[in-house]
PDB file with SEQRES, HELIX, SHEET and CRYST1 records, atoms N, CA, C and O in Angstrom:
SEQRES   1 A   66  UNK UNK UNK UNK UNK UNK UNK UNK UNK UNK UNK UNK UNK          
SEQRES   2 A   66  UNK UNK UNK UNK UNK UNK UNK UNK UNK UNK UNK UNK UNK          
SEQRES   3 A   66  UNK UNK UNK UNK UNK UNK UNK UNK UNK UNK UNK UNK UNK          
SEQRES   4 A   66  UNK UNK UNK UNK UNK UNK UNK UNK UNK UNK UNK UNK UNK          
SEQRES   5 A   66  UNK UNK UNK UNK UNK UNK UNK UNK UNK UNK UNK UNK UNK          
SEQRES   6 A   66  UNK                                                          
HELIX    1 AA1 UNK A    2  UNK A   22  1                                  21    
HELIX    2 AA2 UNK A   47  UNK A   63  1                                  17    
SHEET    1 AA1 2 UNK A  34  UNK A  37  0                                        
SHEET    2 AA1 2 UNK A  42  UNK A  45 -1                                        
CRYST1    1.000    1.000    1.000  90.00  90.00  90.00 P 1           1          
ATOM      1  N   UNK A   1      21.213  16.591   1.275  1.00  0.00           N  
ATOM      2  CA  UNK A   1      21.989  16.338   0.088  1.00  0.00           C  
ATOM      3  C   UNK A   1      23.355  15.747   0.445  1.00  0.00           C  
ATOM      4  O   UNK A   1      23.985  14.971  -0.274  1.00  0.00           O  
ATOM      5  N   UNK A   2      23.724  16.191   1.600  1.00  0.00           N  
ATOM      6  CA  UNK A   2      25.074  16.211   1.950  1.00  0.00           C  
ATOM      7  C   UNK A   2      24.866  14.387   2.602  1.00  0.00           C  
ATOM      8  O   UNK A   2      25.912  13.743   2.687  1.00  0.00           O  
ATOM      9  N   UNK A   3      23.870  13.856   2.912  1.00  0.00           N  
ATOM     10  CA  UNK A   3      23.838  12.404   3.168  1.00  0.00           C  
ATOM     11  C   UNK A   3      23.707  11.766   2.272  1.00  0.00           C  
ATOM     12  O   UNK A   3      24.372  10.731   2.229  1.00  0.00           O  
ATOM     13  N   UNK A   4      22.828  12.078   1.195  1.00  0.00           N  
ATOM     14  CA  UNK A   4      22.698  11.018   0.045  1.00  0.00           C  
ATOM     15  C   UNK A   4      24.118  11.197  -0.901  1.00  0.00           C  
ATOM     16  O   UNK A   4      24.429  10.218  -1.578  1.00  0.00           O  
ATOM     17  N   UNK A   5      25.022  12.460  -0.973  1.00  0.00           N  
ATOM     18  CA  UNK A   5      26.012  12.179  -1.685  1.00  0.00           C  
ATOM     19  C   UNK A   5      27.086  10.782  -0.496  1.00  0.00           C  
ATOM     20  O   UNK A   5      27.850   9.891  -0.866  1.00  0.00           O  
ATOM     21  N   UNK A   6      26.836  11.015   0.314  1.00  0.00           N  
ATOM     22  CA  UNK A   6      28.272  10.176   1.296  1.00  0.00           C  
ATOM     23  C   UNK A   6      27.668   8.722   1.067  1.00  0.00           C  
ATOM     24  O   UNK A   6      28.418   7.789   0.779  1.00  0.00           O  
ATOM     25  N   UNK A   7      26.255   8.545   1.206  1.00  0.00           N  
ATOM     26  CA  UNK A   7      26.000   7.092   1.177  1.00  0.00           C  
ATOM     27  C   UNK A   7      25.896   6.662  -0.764  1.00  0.00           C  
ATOM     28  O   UNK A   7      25.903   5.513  -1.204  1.00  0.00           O  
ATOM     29  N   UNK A   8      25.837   7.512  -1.327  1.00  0.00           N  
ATOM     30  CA  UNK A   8      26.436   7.001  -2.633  1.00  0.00           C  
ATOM     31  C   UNK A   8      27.555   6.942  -2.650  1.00  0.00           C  
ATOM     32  O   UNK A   8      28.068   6.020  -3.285  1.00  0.00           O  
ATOM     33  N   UNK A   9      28.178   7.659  -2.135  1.00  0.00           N  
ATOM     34  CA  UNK A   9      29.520   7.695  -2.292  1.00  0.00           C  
ATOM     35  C   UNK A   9      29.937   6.277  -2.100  1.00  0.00           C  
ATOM     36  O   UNK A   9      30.054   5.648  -3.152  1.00  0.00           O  
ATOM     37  N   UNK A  10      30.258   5.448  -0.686  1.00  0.00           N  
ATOM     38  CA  UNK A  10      30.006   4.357   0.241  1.00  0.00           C  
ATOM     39  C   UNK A  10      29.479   3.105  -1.046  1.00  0.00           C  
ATOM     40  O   UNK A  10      30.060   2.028  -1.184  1.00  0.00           O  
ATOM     41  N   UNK A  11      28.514   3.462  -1.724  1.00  0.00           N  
ATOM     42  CA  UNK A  11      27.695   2.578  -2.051  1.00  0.00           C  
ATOM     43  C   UNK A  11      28.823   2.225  -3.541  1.00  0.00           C  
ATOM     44  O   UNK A  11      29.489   1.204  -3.708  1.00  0.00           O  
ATOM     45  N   UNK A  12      28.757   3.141  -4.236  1.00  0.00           N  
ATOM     46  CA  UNK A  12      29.611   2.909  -5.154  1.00  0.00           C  
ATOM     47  C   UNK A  12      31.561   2.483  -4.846  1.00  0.00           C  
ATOM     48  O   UNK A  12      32.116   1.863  -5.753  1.00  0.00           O  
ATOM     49  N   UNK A  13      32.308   2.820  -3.732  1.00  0.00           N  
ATOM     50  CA  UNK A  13      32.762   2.466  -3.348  1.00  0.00           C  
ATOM     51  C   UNK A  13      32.970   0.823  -2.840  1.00  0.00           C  
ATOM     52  O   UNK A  13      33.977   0.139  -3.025  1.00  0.00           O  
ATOM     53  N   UNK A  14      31.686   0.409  -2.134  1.00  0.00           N  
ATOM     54  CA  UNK A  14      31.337  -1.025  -2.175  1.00  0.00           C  
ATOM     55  C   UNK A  14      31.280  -1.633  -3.325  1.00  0.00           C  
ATOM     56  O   UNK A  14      32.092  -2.539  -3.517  1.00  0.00           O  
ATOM     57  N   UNK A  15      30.410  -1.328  -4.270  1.00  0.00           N  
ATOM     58  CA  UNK A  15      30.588  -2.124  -5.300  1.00  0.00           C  
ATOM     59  C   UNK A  15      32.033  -2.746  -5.862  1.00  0.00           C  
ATOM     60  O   UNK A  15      32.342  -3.925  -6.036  1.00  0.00           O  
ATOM     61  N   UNK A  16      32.896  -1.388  -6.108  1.00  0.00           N  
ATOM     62  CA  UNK A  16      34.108  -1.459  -6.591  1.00  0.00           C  
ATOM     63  C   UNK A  16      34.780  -2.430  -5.877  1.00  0.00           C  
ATOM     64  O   UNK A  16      35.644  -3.034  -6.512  1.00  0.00           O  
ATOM     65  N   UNK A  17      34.552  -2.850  -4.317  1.00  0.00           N  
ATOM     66  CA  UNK A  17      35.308  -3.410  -3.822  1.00  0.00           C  
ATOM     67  C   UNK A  17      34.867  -4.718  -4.017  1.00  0.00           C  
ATOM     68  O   UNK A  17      35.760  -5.508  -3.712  1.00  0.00           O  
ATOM     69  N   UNK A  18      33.755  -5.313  -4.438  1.00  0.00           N  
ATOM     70  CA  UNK A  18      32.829  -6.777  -4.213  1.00  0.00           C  
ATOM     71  C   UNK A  18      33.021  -6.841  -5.752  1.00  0.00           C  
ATOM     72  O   UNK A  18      32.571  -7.955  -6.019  1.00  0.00           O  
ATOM     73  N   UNK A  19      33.479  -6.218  -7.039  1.00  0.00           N  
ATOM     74  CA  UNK A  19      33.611  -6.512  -7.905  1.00  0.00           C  
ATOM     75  C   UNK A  19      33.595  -7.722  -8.706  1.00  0.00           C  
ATOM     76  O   UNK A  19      32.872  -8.122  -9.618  1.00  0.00           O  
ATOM     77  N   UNK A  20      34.826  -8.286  -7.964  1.00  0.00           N  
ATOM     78  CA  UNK A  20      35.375  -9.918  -8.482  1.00  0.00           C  
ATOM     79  C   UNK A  20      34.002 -11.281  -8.037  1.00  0.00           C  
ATOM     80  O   UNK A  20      33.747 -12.354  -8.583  1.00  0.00           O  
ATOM     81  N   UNK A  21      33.269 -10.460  -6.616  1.00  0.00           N  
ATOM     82  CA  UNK A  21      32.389 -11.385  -6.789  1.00  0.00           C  
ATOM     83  C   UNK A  21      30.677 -11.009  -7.290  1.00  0.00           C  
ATOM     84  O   UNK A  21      29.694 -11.749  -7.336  1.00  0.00           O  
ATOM     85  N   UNK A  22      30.828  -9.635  -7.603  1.00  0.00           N  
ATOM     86  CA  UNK A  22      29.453  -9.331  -8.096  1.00  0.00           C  
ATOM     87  C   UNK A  22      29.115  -9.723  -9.730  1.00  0.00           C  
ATOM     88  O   UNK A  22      28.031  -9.895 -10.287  1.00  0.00           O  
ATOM     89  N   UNK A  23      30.733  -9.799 -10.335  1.00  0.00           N  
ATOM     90  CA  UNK A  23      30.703 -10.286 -11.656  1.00  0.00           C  
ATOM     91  C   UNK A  23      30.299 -11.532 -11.673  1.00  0.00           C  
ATOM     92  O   UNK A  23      30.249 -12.001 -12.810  1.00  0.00           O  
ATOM     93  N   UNK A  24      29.999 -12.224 -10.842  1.00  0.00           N  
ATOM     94  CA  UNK A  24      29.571 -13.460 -11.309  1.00  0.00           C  
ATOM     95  C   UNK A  24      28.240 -14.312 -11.151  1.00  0.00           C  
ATOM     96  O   UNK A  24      27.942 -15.497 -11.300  1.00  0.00           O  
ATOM     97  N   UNK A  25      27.459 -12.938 -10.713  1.00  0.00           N  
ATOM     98  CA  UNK A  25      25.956 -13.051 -11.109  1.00  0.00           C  
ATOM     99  C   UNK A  25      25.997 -12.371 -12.169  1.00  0.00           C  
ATOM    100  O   UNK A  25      26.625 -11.371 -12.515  1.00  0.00           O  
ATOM    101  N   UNK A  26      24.601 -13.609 -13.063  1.00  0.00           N  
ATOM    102  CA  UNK A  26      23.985 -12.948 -14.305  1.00  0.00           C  
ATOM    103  C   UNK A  26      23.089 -11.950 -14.539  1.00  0.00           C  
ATOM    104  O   UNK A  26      22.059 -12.104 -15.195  1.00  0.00           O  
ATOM    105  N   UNK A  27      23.515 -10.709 -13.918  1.00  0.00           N  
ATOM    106  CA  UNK A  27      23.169  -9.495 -14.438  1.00  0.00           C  
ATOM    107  C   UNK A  27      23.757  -9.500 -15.836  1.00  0.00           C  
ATOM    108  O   UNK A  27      24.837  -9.889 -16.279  1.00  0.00           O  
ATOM    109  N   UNK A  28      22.340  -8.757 -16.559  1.00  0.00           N  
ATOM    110  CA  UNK A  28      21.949  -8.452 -17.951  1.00  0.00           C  
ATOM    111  C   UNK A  28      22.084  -9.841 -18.152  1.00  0.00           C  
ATOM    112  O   UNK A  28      22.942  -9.912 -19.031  1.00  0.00           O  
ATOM    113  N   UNK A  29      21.818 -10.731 -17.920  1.00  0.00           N  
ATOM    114  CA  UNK A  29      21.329 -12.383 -18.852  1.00  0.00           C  
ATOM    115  C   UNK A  29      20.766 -13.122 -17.387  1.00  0.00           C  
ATOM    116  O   UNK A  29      21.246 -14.019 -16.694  1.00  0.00           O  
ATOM    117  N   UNK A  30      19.588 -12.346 -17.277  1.00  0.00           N  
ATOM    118  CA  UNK A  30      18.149 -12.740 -16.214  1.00  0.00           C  
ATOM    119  C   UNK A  30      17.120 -13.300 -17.612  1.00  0.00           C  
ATOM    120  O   UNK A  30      17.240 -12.885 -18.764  1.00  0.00           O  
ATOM    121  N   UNK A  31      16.665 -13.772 -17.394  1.00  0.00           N  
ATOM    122  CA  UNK A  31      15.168 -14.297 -18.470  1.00  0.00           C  
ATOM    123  C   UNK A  31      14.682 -12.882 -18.495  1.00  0.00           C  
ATOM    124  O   UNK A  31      14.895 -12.038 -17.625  1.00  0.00           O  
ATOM    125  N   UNK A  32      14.022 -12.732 -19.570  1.00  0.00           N  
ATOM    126  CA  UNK A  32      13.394 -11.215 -19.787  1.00  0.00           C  
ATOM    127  C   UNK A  32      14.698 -10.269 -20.382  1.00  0.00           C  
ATOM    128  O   UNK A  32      14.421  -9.105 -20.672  1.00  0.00           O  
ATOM    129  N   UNK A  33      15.556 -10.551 -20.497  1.00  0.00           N  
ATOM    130  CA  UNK A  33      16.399  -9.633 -21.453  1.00  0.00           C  
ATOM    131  C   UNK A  33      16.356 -10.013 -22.678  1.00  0.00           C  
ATOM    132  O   UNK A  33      16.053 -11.112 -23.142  1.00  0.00           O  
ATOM    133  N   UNK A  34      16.663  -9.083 -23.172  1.00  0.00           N  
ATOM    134  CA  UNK A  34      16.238  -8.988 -24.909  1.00  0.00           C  
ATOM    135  C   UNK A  34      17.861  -9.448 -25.437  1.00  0.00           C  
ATOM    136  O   UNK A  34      18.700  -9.083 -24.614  1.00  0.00           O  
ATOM    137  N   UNK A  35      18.367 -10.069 -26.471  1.00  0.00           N  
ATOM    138  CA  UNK A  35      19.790 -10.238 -26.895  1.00  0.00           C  
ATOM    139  C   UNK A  35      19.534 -11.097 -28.282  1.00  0.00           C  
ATOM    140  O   UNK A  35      19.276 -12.275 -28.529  1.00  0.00           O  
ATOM    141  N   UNK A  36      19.749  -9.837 -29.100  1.00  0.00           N  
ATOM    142  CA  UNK A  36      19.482 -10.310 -31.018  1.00  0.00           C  
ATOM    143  C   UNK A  36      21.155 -10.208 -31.299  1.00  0.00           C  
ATOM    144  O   UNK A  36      21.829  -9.178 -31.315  1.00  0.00           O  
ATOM    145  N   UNK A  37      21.676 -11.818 -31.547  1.00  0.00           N  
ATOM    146  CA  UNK A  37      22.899 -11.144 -32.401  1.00  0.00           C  
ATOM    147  C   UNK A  37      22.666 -11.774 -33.750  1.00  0.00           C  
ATOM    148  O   UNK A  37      21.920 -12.751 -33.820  1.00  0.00           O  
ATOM    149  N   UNK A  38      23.299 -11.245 -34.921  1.00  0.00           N  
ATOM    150  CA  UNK A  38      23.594 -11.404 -36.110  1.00  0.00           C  
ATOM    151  C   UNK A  38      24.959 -11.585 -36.777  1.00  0.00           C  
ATOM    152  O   UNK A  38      26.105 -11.760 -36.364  1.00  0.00           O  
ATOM    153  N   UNK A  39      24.440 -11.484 -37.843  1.00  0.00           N  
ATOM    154  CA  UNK A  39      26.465 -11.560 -38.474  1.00  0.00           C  
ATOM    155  C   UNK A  39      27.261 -10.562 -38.282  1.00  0.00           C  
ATOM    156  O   UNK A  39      28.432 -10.579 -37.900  1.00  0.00           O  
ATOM    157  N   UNK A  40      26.278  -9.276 -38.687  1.00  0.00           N  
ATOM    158  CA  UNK A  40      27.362  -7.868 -38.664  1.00  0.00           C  
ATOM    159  C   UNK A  40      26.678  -7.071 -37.463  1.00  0.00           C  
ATOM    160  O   UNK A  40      26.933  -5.870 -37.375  1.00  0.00           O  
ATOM    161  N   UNK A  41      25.995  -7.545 -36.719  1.00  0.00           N  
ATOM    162  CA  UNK A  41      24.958  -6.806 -35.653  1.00  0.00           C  
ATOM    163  C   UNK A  41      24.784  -7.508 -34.187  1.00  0.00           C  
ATOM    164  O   UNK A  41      24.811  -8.708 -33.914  1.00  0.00           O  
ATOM    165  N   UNK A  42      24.625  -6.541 -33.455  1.00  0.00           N  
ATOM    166  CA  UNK A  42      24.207  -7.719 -31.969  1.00  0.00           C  
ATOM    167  C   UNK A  42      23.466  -6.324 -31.143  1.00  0.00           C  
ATOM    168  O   UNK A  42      24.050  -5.240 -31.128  1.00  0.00           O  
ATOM    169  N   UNK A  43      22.507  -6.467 -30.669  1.00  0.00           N  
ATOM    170  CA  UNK A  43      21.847  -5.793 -29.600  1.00  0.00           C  
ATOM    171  C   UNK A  43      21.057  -6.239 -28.922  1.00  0.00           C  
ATOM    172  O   UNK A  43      20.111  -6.946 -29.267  1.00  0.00           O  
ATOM    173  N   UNK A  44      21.466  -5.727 -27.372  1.00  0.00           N  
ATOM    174  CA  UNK A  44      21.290  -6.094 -26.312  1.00  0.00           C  
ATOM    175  C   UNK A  44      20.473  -4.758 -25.668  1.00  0.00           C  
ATOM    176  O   UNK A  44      20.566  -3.532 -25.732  1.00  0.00           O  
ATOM    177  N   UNK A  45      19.263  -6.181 -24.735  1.00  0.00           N  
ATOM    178  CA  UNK A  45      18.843  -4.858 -24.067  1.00  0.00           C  
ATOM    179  C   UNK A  45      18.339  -5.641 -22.856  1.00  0.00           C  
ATOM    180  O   UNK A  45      17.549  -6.584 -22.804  1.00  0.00           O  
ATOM    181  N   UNK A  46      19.045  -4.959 -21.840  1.00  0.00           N  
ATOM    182  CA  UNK A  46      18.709  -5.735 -20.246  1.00  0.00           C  
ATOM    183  C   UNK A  46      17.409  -5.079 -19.073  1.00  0.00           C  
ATOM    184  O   UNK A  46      17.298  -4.527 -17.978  1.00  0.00           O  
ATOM    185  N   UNK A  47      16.607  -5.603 -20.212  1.00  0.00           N  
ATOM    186  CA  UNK A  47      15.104  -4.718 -19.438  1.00  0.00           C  
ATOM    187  C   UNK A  47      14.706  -5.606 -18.424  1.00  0.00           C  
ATOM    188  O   UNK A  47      14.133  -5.157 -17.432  1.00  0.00           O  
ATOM    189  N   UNK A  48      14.989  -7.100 -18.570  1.00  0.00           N  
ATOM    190  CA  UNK A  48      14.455  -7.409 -16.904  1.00  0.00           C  
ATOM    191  C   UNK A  48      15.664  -6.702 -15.579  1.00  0.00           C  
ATOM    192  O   UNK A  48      15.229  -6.087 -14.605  1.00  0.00           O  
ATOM    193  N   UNK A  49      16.989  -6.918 -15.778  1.00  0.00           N  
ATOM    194  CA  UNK A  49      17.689  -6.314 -14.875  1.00  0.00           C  
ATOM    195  C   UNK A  49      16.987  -4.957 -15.104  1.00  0.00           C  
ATOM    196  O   UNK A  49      15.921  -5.238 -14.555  1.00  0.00           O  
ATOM    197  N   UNK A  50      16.889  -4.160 -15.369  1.00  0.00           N  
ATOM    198  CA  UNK A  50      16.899  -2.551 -15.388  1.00  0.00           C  
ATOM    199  C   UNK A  50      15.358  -2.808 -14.379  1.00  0.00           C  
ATOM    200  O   UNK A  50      15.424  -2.297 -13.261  1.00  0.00           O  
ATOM    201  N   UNK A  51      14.439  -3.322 -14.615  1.00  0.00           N  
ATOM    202  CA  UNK A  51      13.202  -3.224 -13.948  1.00  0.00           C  
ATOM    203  C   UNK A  51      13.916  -3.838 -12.414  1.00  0.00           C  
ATOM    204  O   UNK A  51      13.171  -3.495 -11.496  1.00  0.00           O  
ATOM    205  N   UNK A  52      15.140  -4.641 -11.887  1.00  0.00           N  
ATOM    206  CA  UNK A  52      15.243  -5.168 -10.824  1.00  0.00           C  
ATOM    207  C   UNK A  52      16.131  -3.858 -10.369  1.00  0.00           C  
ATOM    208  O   UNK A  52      15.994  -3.451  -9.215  1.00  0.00           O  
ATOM    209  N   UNK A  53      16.887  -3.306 -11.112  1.00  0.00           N  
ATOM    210  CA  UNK A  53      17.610  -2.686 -10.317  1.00  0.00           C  
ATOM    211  C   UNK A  53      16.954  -1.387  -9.821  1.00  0.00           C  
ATOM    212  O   UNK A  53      17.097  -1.018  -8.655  1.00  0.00           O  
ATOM    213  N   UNK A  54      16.193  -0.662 -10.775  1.00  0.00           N  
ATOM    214  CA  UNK A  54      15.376   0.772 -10.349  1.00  0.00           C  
ATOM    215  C   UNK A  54      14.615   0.472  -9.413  1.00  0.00           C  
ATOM    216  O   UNK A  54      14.505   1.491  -8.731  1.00  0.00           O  
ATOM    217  N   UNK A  55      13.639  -0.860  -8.701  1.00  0.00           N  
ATOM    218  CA  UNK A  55      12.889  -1.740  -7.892  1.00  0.00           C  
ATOM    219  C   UNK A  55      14.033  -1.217  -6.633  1.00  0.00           C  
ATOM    220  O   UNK A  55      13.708  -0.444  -5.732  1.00  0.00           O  
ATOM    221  N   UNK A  56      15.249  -1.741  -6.771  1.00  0.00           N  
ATOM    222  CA  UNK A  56      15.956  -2.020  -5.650  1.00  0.00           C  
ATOM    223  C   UNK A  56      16.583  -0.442  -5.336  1.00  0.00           C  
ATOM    224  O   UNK A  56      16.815  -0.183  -4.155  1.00  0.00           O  
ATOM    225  N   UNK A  57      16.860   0.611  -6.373  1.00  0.00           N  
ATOM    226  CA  UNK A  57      17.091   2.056  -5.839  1.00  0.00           C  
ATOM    227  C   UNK A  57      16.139   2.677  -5.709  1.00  0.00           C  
ATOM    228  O   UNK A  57      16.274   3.892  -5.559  1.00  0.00           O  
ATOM    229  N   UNK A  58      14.996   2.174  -5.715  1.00  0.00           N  
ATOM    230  CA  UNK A  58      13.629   2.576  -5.670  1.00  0.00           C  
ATOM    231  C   UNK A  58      13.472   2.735  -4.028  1.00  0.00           C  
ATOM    232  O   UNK A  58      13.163   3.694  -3.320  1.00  0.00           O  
ATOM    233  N   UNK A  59      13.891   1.100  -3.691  1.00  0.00           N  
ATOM    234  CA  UNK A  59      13.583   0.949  -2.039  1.00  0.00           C  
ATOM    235  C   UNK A  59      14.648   1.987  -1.311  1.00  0.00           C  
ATOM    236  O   UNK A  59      14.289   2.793  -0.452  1.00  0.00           O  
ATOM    237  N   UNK A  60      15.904   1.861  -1.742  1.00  0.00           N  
ATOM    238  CA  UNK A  60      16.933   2.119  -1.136  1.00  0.00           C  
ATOM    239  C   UNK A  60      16.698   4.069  -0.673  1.00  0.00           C  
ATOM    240  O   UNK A  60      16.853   4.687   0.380  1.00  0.00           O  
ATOM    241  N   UNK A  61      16.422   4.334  -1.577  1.00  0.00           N  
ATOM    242  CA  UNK A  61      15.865   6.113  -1.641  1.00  0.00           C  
ATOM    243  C   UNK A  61      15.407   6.338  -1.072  1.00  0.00           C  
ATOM    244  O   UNK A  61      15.605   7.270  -0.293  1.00  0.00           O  
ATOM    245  N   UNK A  62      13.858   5.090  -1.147  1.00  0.00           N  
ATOM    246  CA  UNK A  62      12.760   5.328   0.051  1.00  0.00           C  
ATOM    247  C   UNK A  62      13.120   5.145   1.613  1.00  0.00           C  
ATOM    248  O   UNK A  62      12.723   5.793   2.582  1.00  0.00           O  
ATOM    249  N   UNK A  63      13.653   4.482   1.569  1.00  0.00           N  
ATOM    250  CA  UNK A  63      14.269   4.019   2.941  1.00  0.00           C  
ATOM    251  C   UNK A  63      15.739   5.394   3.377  1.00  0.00           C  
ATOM    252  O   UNK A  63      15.935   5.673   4.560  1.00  0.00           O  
ATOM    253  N   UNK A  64      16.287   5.831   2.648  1.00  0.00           N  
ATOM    254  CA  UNK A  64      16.920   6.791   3.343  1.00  0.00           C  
ATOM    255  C   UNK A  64      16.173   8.166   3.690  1.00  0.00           C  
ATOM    256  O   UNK A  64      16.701   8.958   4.470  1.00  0.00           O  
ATOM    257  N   UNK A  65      14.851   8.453   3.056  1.00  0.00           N  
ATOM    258  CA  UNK A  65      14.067   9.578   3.107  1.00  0.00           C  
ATOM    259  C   UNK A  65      13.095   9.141   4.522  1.00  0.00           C  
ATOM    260  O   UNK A  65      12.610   9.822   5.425  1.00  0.00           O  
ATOM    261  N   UNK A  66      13.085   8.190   4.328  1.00  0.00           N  
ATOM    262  CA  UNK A  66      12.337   8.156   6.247  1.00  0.00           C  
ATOM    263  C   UNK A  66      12.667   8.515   7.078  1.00  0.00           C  
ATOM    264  O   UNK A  66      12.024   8.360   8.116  1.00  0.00           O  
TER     265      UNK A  66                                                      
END                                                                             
C-alpha cells in the first residue's frame, strides 16, 4: 500500500508539473466523445477518453503488481 500511495503520489505530482503541456492534447474532444450543446443546455460526455484512460491505469496497476 505504502508503494502504490508514493507512486501516485509521484504520478499526480508529474502531471501537475507537465500541465502547460498536457493541456494541449485533445483530451475529452478524441472522436467518440459525446458533446450536445443547446441554447440553455450543453452536455458533455468523454467516453472515448475515459475508455483510453482506465486502458492506460489498467496497464499501469498491472505492471506495478508484478
Amino acid at each position: 500500500m505504502q508503494r502504490l500511495l508514493i507512486v501516485l503520489g509521484l504520478a499526480i505530482l508529474a502531471v501537475g508539473l507537465l500541465w502547460p503541456w498536457l493541456s494541449r492534447f485533445p483530451w475529452g474532444r478524441l472522436p467518440g466523445d459525446i458533446s450536445i450543446v443547446r441554447e440553455n443546455f450543453s452536455f458533455h460526455f468523454p467516453i472515448t477518453t475515459s475508455i483510453i484512460v482506465s486502458i492506460v491505469l489498467t496497464l499501469i496497476v498491472w505492471w506495478l503488481r508484478r
